[in-house]
LOLUM-5437 format. One record per residue (C-alpha): x negated, y negated, z; residue in three letters. Coordinates in nm, 2 decimals, always signed. Last residue first. Example, Ala and Ser with C-alpha at 12.3 -4.5 7.8 and 13.67 -1.06 7.14 Angstrom:
// LOLUM-5437
{u:-1.37, v:+0.11, w:+0.71, aa:SER};
{u:-1.23, v:+0.45, w:+0.78, aa:ALA};
//
This chain:
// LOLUM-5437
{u:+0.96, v:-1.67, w:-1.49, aa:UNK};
{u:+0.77, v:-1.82, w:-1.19, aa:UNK};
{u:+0.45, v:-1.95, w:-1.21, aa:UNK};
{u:+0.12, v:-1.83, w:-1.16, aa:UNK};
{u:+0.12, v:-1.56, w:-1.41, aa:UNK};
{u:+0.11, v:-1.88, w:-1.68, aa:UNK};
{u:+0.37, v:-1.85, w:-1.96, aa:UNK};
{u:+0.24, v:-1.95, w:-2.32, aa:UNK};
{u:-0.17, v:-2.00, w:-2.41, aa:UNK};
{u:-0.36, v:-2.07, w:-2.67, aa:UNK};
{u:-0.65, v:-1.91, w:-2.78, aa:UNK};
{u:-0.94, v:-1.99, w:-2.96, aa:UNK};
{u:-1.18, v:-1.73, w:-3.05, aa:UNK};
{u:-1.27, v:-1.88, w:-3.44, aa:UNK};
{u:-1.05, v:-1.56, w:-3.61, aa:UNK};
{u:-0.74, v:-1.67, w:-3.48, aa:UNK};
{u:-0.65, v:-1.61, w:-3.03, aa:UNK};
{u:-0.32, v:-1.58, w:-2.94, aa:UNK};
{u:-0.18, v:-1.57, w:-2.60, aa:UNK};
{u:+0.16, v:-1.46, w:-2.48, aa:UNK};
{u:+0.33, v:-1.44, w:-2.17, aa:UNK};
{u:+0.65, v:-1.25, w:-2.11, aa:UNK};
{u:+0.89, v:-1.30, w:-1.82, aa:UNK};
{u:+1.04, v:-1.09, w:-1.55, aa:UNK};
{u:+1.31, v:-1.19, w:-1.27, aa:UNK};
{u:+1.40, v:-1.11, w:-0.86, aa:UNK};
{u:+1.09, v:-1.25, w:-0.82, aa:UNK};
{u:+0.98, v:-1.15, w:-0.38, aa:UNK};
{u:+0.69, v:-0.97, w:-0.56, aa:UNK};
{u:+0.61, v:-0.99, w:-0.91, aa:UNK};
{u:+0.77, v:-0.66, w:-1.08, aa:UNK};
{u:+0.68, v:-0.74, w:-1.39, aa:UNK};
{u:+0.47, v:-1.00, w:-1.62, aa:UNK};
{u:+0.37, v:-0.93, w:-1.93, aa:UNK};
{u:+0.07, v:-0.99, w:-2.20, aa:UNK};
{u:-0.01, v:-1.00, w:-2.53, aa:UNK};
{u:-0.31, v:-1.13, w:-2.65, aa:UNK};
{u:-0.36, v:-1.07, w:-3.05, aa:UNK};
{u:-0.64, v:-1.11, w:-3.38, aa:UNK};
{u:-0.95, v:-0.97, w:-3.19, aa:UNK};
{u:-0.74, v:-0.77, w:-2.94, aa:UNK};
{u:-0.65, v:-0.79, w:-2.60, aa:UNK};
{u:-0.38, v:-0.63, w:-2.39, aa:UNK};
{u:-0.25, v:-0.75, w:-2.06, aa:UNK};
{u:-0.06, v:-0.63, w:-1.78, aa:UNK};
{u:-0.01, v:-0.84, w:-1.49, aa:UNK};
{u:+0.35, v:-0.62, w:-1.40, aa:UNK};
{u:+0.37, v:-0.29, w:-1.53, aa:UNK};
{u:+0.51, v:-0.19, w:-1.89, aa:UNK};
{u:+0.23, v:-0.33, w:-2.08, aa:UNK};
{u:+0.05, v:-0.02, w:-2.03, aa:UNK};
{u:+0.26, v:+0.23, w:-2.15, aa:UNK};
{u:+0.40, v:-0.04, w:-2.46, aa:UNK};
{u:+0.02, v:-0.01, w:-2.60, aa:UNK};
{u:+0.02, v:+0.39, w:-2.58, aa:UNK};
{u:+0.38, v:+0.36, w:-2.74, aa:UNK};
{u:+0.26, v:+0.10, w:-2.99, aa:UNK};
{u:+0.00, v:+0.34, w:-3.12, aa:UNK};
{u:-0.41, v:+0.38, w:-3.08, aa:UNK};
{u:-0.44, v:+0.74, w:-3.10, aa:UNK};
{u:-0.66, v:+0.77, w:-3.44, aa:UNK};
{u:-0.85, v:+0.43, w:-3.43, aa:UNK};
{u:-0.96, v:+0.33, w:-3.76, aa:UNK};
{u:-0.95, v:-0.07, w:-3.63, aa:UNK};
{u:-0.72, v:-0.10, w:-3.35, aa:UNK};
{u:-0.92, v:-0.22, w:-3.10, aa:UNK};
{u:-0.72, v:-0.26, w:-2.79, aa:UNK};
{u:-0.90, v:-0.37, w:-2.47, aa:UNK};
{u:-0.63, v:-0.35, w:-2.19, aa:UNK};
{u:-0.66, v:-0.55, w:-1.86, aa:UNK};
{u:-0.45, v:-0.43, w:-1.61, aa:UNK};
{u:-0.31, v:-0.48, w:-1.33, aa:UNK};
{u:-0.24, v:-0.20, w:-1.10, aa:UNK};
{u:-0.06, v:+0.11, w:-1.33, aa:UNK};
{u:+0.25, v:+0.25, w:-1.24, aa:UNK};
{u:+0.18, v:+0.59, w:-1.34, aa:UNK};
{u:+0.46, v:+0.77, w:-1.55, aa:UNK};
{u:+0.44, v:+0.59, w:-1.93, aa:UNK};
{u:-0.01, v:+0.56, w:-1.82, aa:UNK};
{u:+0.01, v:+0.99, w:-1.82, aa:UNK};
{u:+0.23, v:+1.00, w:-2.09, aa:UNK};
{u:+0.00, v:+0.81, w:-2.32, aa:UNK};
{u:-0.27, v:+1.00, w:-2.22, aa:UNK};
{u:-0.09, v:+1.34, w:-2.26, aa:UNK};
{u:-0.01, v:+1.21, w:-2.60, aa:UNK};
{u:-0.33, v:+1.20, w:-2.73, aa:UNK};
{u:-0.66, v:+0.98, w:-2.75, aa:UNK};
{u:-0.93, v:+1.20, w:-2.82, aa:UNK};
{u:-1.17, v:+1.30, w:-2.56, aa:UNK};
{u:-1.47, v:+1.20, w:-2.34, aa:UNK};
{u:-1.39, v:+1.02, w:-2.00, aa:UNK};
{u:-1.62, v:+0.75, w:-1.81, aa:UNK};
{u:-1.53, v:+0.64, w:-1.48, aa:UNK};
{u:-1.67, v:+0.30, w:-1.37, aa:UNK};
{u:-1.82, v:+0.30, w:-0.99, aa:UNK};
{u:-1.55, v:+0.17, w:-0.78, aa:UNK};
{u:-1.71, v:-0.06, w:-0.51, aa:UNK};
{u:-1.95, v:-0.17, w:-0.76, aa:UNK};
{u:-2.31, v:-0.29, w:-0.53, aa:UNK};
{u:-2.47, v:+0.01, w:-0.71, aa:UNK};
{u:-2.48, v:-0.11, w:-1.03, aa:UNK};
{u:-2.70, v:-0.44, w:-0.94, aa:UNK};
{u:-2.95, v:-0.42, w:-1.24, aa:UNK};
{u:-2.81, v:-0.27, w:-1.49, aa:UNK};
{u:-2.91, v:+0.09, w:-1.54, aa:UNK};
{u:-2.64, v:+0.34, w:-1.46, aa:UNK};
{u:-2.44, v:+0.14, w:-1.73, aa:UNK};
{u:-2.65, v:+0.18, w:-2.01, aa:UNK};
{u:-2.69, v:+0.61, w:-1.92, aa:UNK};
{u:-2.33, v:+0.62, w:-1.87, aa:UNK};
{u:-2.28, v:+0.41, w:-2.19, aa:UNK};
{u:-2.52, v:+0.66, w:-2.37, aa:UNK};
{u:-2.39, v:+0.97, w:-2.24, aa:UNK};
{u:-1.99, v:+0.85, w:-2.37, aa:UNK};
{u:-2.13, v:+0.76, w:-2.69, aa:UNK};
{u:-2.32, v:+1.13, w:-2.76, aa:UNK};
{u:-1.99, v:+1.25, w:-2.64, aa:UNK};
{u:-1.77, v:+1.08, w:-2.93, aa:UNK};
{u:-1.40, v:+1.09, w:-2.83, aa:UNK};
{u:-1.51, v:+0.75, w:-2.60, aa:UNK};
{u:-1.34, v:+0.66, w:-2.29, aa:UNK};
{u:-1.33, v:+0.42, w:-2.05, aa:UNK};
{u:-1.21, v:+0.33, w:-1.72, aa:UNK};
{u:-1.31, v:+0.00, w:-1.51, aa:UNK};
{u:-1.18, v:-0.03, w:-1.17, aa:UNK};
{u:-1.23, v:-0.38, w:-1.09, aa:UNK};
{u:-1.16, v:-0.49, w:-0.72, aa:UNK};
{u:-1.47, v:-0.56, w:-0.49, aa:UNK};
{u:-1.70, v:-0.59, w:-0.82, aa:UNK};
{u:-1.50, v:-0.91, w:-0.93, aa:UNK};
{u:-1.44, v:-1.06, w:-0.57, aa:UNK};
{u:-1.84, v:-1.06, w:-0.55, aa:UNK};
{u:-1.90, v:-1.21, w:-0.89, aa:UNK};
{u:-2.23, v:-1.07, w:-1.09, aa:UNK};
{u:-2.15, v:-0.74, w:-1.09, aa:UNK};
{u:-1.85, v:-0.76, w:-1.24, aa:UNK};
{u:-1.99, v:-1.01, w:-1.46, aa:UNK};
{u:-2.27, v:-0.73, w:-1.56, aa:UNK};
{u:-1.98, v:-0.47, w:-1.59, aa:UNK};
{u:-1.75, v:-0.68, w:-1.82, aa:UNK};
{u:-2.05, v:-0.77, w:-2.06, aa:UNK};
{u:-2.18, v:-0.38, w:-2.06, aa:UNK};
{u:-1.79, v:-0.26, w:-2.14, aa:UNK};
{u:-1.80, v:-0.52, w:-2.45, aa:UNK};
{u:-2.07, v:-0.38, w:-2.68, aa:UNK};
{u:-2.47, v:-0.53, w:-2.61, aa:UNK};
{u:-2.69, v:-0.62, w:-2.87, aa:UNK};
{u:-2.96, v:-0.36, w:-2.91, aa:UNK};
{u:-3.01, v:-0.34, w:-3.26, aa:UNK};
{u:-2.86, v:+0.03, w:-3.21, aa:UNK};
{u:-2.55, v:-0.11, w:-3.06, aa:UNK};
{u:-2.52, v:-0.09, w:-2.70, aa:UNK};
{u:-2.26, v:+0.07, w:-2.49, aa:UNK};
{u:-2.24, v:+0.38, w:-2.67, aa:UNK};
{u:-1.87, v:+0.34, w:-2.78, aa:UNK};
{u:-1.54, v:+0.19, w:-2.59, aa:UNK};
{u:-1.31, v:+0.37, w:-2.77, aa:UNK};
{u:-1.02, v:+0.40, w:-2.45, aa:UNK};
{u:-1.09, v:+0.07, w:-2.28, aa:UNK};
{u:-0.94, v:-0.01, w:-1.97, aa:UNK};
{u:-1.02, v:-0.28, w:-1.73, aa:UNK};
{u:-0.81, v:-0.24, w:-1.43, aa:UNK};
{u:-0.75, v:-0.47, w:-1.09, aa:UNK};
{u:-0.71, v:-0.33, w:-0.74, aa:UNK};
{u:-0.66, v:-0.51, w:-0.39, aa:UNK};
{u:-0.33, v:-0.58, w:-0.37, aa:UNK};
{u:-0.11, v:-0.81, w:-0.16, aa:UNK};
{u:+0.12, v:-1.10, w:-0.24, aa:UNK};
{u:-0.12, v:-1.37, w:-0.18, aa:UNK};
{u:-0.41, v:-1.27, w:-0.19, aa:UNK};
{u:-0.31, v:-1.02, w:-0.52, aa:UNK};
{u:-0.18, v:-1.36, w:-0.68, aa:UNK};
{u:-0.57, v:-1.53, w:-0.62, aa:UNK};
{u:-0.71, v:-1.18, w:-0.77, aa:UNK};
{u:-0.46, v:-1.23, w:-1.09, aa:UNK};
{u:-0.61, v:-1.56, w:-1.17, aa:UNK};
{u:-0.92, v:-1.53, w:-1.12, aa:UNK};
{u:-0.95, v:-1.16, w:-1.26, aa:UNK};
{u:-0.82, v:-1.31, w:-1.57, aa:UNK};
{u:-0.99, v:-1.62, w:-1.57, aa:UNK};
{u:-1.33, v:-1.36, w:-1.53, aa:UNK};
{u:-1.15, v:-1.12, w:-1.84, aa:UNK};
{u:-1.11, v:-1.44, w:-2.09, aa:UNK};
{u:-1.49, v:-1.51, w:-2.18, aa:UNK};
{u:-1.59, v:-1.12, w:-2.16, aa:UNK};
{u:-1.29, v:-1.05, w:-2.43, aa:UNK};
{u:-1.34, v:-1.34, w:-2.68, aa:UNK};
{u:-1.73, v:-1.25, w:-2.65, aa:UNK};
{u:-1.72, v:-0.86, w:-2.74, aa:UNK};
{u:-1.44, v:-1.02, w:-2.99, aa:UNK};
{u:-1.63, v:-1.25, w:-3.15, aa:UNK};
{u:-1.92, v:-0.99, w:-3.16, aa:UNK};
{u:-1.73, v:-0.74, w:-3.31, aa:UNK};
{u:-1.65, v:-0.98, w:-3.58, aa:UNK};
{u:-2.01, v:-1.10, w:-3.63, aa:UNK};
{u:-2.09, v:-0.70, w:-3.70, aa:UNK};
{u:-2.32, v:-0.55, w:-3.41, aa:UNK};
{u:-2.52, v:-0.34, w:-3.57, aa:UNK};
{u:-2.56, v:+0.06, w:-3.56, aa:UNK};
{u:-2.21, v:+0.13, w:-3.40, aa:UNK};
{u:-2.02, v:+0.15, w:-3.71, aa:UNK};
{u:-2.33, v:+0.36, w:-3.87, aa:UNK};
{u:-2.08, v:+0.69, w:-3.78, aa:UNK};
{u:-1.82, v:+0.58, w:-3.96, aa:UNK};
{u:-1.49, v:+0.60, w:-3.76, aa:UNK};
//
């Protein structure tokens, strides 16, 4: 990636900083409510090139807006377990260093772990032998060495799943409890950040 990407935020990257902090809160909604019902007490956010945090201007980069509404909603910081990951050290001590600093940090219940490395197949087979809480997964295709259908299809394969992307929602439902059956839920969002929605995790397949 070139090294200026991360110098100013680019209006796509901030429809999609925005796309993503909008739809994570109905997500955590929405999934928290089933996890009440049915049991559970863990949601993901995982974002594997998730940069320094802040651009260079200063706007904020999508991990910052999930951690501030995190912090903001009490349900939110009692379950979200954020992981990220940035192959770029100098990224991963800057969103440390960002994220150490908001106001409110300290009231997470799982503090946000924050790995440095490329995206490789140990990952990959890591998430294909784990099954994963739900999950929301931020997928940013753009240059990304390591971002492949397999990795996508290793996170997708749990129930709640989800991954985002500025031009793609895909989600799917398994292993709901006492549903015997799975079904698929799709969202897509166009270059304005609209989405429209298919299946609803409330219902039944």
């Amino acid at each position: 990636m070139p090294e200026k990407f991360f110098d100013e935020q680019t209006e796509q990257s901030e429809v999609k900083a925005a796309l993503v902090a909008k739809y994570f809160p109905a997500y955590m909604r929405v999934i928290g409510s089933a996890q009440r019902t049915y049991g559970g007490d863990r949601i993901a956010y995982i974002d594997l090139f998730a940069g320094p945090g802040r651009y260079k201007d200063g706007a904020q980069s999508t991990p910052v807006k999930i951690i501030e509404q995190a912090i903001a909603d009490p349900d939110m910081r009692q379950r979200l377990v954020a992981n990220f990951n940035d192959k770029d050290e100098g990224n991963v001590k800057s969103l440390q260093q960002t994220l150490e600093a908001l106001p409110g940090y300290g009231k997470l219940k799982h503090r946000p772990q924050i790995h440095h490395g490329e995206v490789e197949d140990e990952i990959v087979k890591e998430f294909e032998e784990k099954k994963l809480v739900p999950t929301l997964f931020f997928v940013d295709p753009w240059g990304y060495k390591g971002m492949t259908l397999r990795l996508i299809n290793s996170v997708l394969k749990d129930w709640a799943a989800t991954a985002v992307s500025s031009s793609i929602t895909r989600a799917s439902t398994r292993d709901w409890p006492t549903m015997p059956s799975s079904g698929t839920w799709t969202r897509y969002s166009d270059q304005t950040g609209q989405i429209r929605s298919g299946r609803d995790f409330r219902t039944r397949p």
